[in-house]
One Martini backbone bead per residue (centre of mass of N, CA, C, O) as a GRO file, in nm:
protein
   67
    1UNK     BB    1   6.670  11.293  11.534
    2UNK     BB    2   6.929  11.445  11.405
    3UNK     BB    3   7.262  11.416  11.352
    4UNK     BB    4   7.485  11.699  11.250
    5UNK     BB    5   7.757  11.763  11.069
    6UNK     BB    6   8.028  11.952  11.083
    7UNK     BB    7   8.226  12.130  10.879
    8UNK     BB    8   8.482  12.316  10.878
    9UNK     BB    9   8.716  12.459  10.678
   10UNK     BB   10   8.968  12.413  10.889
   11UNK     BB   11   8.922  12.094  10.795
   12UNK     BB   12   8.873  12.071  10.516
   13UNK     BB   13   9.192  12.179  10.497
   14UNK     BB   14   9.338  11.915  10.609
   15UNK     BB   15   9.226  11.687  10.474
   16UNK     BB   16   9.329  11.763  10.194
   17UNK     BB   17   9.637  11.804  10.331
   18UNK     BB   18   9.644  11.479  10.365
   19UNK     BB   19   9.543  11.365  10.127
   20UNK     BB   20   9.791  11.452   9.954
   21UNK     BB   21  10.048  11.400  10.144
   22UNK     BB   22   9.943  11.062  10.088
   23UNK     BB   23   9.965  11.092   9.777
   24UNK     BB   24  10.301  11.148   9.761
   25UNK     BB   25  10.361  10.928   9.894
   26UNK     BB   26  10.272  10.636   9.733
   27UNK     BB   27  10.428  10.760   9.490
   28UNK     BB   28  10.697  10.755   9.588
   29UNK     BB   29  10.635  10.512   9.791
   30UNK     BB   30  10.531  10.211   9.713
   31UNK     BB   31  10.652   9.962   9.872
   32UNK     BB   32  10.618  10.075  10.159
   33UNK     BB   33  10.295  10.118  10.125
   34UNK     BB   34  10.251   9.787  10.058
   35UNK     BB   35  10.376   9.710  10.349
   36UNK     BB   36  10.193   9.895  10.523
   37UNK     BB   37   9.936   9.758  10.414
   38UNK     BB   38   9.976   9.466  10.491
   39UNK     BB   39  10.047   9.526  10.822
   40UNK     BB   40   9.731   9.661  10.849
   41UNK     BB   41   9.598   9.425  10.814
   42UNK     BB   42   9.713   9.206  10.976
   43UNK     BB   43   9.633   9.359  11.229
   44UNK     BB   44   9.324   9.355  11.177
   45UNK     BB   45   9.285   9.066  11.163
   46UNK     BB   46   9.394   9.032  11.487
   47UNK     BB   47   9.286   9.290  11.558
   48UNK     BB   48   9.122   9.544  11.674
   49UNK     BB   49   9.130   9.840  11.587
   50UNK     BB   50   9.162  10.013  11.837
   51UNK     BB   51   9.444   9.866  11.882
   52UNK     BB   52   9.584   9.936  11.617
   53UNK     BB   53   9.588  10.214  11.669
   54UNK     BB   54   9.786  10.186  11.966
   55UNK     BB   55   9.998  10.085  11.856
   56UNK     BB   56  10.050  10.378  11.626
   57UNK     BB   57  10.070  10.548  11.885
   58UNK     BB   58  10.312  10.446  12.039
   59UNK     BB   59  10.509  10.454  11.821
   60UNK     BB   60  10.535  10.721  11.794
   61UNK     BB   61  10.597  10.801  12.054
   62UNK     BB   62  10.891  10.686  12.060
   63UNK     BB   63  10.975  10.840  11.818
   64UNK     BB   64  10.964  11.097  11.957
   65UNK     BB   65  11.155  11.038  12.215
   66UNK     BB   66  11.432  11.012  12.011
   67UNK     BB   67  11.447  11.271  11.866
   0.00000   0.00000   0.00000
């Protein structure tokens, strides 16, 4: 049996908006994100994805915690 994705429109329009908005950053601040492009290359190749996430997911939580 196959297991099939449903992927529902408010879904897709998260992804759309995400994805704008992500291209819209590359474009305005190039630097920016060719260095972080670069350091999550770098974090990629040093450890492994799952890994990466939690480091990207941790800075976010105290980045919230101090603002």
């Amino acid at each position: 049996m196959e297991t099939e994705t449903k992927v529902t429109d408010e879904q897709k329009e998260k992804l759309a908006y995400y994805r704008v908005i992500s291209d819209a950053y590359k474009r305005r601040f190039k630097l920016r994100y060719i260095l972080f492009h670069k350091i999550l290359t770098h974090m990629l190749s040093k450890m492994k994805e799952e890994v990466t996430v939690y480091c990207l997911m941790d800075e976010i939580r105290q980045i919230h915690k101090t603002m």
